[in-house]
Backbone bond lengths (Angstrom), bond angles and torsions (degrees), N, CA, C in turn:
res aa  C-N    CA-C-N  psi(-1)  N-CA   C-N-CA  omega(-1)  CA-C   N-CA-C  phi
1 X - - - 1.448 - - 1.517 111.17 -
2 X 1.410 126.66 -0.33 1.389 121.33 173.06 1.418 112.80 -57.27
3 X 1.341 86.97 141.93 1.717 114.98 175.78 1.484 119.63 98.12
4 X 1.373 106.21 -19.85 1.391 114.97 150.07 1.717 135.99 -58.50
5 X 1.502 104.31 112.61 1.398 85.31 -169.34 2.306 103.31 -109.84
6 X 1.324 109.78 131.52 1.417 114.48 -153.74 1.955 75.13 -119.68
7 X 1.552 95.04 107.87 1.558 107.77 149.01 1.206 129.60 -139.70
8 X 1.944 107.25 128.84 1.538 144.06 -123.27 1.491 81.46 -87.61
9 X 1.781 95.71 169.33 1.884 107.55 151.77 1.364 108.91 -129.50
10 X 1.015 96.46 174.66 1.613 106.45 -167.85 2.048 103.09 -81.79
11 X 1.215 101.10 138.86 1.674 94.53 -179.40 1.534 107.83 49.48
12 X 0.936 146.57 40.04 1.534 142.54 176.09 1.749 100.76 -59.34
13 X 1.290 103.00 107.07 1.469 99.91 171.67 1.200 104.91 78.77
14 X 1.633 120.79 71.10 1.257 122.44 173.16 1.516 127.96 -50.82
15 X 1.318 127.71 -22.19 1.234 152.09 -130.67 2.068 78.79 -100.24
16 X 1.459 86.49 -63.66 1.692 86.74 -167.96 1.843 120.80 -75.30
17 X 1.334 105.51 -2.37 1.106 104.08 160.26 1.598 134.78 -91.59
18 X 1.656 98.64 -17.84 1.430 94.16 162.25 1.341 109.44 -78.40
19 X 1.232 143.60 -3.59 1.171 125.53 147.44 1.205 145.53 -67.40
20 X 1.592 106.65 -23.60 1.268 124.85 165.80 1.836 122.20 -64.30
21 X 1.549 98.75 -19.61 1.626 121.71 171.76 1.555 94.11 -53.65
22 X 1.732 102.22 -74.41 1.532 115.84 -165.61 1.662 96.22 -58.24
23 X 0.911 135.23 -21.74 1.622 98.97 175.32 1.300 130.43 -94.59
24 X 1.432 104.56 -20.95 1.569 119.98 158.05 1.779 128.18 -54.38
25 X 1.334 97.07 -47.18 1.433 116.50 -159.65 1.222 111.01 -67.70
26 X 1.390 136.10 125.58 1.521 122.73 176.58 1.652 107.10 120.69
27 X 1.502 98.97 -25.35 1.729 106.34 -167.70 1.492 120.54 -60.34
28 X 1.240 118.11 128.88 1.483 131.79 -171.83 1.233 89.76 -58.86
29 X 1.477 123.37 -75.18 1.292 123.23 -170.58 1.292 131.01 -88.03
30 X 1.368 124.21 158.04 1.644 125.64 172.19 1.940 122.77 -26.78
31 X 1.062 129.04 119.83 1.236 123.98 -157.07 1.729 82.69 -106.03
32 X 1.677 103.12 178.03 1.169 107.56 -173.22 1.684 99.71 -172.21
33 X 1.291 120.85 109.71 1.273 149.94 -169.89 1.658 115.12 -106.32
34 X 1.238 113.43 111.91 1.549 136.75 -172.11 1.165 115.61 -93.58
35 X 1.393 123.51 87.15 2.053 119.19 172.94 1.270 88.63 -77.23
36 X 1.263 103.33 114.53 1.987 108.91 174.73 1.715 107.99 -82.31
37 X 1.550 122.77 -13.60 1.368 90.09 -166.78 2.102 68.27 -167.48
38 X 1.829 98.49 88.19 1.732 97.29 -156.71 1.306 93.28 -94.82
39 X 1.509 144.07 -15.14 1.485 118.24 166.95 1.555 89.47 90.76
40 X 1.292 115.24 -154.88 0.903 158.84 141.04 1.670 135.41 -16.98
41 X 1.867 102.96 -25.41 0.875 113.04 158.50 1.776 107.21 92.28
42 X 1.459 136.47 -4.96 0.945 146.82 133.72 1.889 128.35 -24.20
43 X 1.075 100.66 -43.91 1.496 101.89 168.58 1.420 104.63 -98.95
44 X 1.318 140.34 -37.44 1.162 114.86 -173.95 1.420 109.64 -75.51
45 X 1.197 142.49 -23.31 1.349 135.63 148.22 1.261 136.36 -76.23
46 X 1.272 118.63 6.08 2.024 129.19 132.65 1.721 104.60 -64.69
47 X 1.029 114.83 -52.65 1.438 104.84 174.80 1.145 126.14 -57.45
48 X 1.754 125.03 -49.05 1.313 130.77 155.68 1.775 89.70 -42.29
49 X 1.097 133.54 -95.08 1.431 118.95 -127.21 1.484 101.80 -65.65
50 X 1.325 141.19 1.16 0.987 149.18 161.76 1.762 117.40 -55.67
51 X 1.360 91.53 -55.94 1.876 96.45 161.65 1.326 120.37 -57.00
52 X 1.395 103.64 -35.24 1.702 83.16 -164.53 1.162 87.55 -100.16
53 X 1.217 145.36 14.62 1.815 129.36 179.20 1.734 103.95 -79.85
54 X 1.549 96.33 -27.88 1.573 98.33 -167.85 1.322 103.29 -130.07
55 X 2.001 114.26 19.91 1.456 112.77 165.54 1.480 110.47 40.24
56 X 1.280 106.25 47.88 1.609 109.88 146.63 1.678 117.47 -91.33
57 X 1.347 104.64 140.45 1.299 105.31 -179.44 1.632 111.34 -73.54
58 X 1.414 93.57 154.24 1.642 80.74 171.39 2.086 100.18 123.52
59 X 1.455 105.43 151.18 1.480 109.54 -139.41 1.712 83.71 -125.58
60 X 1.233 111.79 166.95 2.003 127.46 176.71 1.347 93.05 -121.74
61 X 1.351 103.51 130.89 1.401 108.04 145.07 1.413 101.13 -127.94
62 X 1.982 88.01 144.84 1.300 106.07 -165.73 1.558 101.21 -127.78
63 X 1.578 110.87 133.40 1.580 115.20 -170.60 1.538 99.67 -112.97
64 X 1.328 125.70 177.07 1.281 130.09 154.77 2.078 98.91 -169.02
65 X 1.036 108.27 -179.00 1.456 116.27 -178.01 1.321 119.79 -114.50
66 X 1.886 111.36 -3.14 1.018 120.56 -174.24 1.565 116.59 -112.56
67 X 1.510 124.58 101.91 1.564 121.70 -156.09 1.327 106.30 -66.20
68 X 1.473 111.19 -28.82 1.575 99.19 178.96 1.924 118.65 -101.09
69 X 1.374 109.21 3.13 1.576 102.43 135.38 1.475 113.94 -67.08
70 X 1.439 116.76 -45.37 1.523 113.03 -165.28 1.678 108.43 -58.12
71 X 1.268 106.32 -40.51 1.700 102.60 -176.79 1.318 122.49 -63.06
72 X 1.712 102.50 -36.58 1.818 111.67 163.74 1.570 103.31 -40.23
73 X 1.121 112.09 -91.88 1.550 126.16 154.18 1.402 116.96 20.71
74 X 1.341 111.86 -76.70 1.391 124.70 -175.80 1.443 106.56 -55.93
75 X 1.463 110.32 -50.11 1.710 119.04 -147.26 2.430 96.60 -70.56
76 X 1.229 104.49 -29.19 1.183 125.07 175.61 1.673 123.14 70.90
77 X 1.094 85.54 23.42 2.083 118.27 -158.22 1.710 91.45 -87.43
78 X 1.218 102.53 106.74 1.632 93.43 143.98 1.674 104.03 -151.46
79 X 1.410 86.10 172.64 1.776 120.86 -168.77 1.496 92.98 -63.68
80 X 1.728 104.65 120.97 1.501 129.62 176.90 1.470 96.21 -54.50
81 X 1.333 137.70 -57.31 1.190 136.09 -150.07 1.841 118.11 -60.10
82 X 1.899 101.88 -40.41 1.209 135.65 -178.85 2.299 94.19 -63.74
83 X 1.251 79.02 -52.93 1.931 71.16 170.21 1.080 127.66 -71.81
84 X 1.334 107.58 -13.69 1.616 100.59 -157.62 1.640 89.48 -103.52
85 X 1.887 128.61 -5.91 0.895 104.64 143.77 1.213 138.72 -91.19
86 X 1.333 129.15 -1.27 1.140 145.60 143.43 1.676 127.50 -14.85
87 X 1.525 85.09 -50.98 1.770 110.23 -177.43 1.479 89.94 -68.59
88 X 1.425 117.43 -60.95 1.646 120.87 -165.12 1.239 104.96 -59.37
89 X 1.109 136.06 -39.00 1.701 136.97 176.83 1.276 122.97 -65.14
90 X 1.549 122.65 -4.00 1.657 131.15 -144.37 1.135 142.67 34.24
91 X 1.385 100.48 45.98 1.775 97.34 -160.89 2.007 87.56 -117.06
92 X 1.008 115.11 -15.66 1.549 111.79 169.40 1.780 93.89 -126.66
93 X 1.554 76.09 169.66 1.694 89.68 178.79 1.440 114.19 -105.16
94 X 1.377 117.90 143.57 1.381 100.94 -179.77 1.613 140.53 -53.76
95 X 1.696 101.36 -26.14 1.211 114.31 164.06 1.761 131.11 -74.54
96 X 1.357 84.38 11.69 1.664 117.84 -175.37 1.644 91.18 -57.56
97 X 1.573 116.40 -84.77 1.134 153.04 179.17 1.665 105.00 -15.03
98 X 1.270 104.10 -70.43 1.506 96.26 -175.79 1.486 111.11 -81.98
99 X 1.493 130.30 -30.48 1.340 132.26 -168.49 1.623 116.09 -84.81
100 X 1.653 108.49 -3.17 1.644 104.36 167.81 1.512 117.32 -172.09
101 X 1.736 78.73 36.32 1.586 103.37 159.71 1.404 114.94 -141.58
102 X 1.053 103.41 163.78 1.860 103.30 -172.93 1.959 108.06 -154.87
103 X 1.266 82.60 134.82 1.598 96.25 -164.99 1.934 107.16 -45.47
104 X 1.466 111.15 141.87 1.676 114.77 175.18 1.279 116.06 -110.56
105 X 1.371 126.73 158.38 1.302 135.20 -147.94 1.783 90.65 -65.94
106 X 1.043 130.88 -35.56 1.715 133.39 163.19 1.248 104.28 -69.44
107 X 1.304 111.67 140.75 1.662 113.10 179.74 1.318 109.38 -102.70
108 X 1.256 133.83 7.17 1.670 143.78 151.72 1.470 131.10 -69.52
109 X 1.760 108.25 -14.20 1.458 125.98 159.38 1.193 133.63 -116.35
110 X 1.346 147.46 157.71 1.049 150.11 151.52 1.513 128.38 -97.06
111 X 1.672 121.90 138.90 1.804 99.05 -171.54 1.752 92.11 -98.43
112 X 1.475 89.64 -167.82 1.671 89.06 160.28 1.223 102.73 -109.51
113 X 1.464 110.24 138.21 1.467 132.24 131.75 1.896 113.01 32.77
114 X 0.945 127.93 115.01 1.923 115.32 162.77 1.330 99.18 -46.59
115 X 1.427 124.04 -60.23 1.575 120.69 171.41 1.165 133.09 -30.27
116 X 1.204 131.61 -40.41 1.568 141.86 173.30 1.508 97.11 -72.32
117 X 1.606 97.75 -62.21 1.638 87.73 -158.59 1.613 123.53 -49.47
118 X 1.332 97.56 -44.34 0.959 111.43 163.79 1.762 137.77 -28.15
119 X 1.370 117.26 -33.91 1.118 132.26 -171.97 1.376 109.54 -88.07
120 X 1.424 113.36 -27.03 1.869 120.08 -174.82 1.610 97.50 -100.87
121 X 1.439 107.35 141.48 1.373 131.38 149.00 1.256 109.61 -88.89
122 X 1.314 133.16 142.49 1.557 145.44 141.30 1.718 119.13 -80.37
123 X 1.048 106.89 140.98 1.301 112.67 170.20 1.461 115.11 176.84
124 X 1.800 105.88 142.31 1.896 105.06 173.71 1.344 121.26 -77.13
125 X 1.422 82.50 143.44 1.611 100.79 -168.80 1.505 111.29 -146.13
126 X 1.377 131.02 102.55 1.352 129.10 158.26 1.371 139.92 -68.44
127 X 1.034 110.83 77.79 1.999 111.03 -161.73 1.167 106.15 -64.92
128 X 1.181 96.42 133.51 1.450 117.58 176.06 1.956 117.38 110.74
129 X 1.722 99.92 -2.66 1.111 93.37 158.44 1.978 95.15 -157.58
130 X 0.878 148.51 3.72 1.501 142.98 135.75 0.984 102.43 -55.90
131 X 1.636 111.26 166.02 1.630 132.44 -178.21 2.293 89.90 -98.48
132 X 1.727 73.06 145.29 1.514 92.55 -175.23 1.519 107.76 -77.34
133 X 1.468 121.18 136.40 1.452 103.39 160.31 1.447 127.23 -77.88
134 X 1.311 114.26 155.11 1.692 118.54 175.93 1.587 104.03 -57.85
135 X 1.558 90.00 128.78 1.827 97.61 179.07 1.839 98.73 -137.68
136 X 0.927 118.33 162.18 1.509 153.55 166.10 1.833 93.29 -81.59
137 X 1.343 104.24 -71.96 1.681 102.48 -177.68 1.452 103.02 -124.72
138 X 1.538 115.09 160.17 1.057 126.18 157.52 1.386 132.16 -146.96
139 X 1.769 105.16 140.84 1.444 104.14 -152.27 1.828 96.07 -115.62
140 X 1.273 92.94 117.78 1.537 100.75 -174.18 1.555 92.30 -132.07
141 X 1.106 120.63 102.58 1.497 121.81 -178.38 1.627 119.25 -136.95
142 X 1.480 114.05 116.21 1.201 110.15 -173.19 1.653 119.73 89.16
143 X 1.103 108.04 -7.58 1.370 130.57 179.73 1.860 122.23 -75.46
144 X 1.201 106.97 -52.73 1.361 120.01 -160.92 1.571 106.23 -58.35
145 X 1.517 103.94 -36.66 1.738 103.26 -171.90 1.075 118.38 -78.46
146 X 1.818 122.23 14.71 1.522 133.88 164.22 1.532 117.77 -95.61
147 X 1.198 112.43 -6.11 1.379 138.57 -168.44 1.490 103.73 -74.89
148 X 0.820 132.83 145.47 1.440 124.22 145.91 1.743 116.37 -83.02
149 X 1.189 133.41 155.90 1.693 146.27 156.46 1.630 108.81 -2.89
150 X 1.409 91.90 -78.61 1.315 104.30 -173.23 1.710 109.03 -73.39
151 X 1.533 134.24 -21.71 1.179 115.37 164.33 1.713 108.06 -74.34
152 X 1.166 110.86 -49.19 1.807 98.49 -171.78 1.719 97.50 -42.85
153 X 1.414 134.00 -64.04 1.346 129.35 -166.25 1.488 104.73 -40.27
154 X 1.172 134.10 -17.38 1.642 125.21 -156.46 1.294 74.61 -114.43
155 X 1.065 130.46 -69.01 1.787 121.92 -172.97 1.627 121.21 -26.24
156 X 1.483 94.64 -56.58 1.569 112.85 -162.60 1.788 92.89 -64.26
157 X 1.171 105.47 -44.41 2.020 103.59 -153.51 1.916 83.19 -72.64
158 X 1.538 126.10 -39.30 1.046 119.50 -171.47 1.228 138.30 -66.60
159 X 1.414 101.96 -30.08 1.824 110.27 156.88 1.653 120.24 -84.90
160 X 1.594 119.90 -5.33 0.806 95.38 155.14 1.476 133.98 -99.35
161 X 1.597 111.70 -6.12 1.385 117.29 151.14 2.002 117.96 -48.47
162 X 1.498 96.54 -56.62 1.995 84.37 171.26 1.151 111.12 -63.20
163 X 1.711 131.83 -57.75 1.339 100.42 -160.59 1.761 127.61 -97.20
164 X 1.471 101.76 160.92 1.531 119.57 -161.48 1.653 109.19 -51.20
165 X 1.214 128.05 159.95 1.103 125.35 -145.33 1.930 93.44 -91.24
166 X 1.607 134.39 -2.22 0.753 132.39 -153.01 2.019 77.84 -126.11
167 X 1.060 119.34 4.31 1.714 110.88 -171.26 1.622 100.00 -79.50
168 X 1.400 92.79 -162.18 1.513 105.99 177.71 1.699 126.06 -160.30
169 X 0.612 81.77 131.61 1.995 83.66 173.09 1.001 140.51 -89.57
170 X 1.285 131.77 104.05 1.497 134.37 -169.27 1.302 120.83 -98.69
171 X 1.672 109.09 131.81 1.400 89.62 -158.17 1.732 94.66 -127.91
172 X 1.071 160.61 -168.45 1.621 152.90 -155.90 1.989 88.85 -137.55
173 X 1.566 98.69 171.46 1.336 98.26 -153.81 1.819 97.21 -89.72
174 X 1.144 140.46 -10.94 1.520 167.94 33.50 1.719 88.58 85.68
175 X 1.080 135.67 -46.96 1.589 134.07 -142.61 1.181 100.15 -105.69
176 X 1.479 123.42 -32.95 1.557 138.69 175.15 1.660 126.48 -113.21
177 X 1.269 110.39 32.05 1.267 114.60 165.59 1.860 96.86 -153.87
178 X 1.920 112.79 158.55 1.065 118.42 -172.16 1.222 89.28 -154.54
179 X 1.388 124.42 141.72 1.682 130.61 150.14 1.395 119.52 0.32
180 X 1.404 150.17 135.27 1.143 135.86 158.84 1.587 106.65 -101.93
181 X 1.315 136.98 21.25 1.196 144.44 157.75 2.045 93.31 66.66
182 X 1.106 118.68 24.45 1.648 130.03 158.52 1.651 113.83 -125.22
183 X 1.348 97.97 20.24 2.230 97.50 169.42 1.925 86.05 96.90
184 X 1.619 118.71 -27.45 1.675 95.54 -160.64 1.265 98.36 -102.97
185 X 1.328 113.24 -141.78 1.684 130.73 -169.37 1.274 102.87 -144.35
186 X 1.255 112.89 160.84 1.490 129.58 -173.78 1.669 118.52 -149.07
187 X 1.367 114.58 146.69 1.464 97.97 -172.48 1.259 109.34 -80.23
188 X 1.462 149.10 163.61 1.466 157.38 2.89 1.186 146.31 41.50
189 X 1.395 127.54 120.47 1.625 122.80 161.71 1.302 105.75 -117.89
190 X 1.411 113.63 140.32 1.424 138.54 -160.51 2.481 81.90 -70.35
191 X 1.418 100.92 142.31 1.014 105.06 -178.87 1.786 118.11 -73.73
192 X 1.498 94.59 138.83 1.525 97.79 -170.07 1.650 113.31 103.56
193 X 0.679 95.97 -32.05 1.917 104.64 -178.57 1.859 125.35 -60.20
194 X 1.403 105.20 -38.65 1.298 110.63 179.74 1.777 93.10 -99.01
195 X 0.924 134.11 -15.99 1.886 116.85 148.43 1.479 119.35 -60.27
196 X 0.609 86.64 -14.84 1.876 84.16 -178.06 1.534 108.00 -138.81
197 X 1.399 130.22 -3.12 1.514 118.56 172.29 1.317 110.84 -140.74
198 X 1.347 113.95 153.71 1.580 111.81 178.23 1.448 91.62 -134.31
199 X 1.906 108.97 144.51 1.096 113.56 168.65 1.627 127.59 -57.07
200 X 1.488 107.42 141.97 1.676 120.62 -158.75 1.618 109.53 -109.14
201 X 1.230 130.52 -119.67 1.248 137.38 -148.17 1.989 93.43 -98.61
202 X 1.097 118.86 -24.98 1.595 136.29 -162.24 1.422 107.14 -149.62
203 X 1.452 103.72 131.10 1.777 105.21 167.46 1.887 101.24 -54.30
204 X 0.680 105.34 -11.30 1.429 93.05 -162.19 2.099 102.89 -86.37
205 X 1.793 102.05 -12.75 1.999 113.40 -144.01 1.540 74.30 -140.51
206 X 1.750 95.47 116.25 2.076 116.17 -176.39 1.373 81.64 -124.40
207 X 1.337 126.76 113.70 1.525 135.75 131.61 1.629 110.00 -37.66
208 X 1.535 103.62 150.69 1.618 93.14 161.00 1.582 117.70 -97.61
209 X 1.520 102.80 155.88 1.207 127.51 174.66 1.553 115.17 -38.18
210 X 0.990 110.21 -75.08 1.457 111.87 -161.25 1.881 114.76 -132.91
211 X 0.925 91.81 123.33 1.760 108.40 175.43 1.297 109.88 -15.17
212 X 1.716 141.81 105.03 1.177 147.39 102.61 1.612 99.28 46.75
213 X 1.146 121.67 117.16 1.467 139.64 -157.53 1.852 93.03 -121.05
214 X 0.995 127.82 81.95 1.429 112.74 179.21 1.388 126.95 -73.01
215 X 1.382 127.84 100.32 1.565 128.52 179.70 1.048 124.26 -29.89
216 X 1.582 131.21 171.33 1.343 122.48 -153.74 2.084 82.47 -105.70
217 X 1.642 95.05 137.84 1.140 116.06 -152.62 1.076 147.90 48.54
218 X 1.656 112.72 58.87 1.369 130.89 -179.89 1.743 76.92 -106.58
């Protein structure tokens, strides 16, 4: 997927992230949330602020293939104005702003929080041919139609080898529609995906198929 550069929004599709609340929320144990392809770093810190809104334990790691999205990413800096339409769009809350952001030495940005940052790892990752990390959820959105065939197939079987048989996959609205070569669009699933996932709670959220196969010596 090099040379592709994938930059996220904050809350994209509010609808499917309060669902992502309900599957997190409640968890005995440490949860663990996968931005497979984080851009910019916008979704993996909706996910962070997702933990701490409802103080679930539990950490993001966020990959991408692009080092200088990843450094955006890291630095956690963006333009107040870009949030503050954010707020106007509903995709953050207004109490967003002060409760997991904090003013930057420029008064045209805001960073996140030590708290947020805190919760995401960075690191490169080429999907579709690196090994996936173990996730609870995973947010691969908008991603797949940069893929080629044969990478989505290694992708798809590979996150559902990491994640837990109770996780979920999130996929952007981008992943299931393509040109119909008449001006419209037509549906699609990125290849590999309906072998190993069936749609879940949201067209957008595929449970996996079939029970977690544990290798010989797990």
């Amino acid at each position: 997927m090099s040379g592709r550069r994938i930059v996220t929004e904050w809350f994209r599709v509010p609808s499917v992230w309060a669902l992502l609340e309900v599957q997190l929320f409640g968890r005995a144990d440490d949860v663990t949330v996968w931005s497979g392809a984080c851009g910019t770093g916008e979704e993996a810190y909706s996910a962070a602020i997702t933990l701490e809104r409802r103080s679930i334990c539990g950490q993001v790691l966020a990959t991408d293939v692009d080092r200088a999205n990843l450094d955006v990413a890291r630095a956690g800096r963006y333009e107040l104005k870009a949030l503050e339409n954010e707020v106007n769009e509903g995709r953050l809350w207004a109490d967003d702003l002060w409760r997991y952001f904090e003013p930057d030495t420029d008064s045209r940005f805001l960073r996140v929080t030590p708290a947020v940052r805190e919760r995401v790892t960075f690191d490169v990752l080429d999907l579709g041919v690196d090994p996936v990390p173990a996730c609870d959820a995973a947010l691969l959105r908008n991603v797949w139609r940069h893929l080629s065939p044969g990478a989505q197939r290694r992708a798809a079987a590979g996150v559902r080898a990491a994640l837990t048989d109770e996780g979920r996959l999130y996929l952007g609205g981008g992943d299931l529609m393509r040109p119909d070569g008449w001006g419209g669009l037509e549906s699609v699933a990125p290849a590999g995906l309906v072998e190993h996932f069936a749609e879940a709670e949201h067209s957008l959220i595929w449970r996996p198929r079939t029970p977690h196969r544990p290798s010989a010596g797990e």
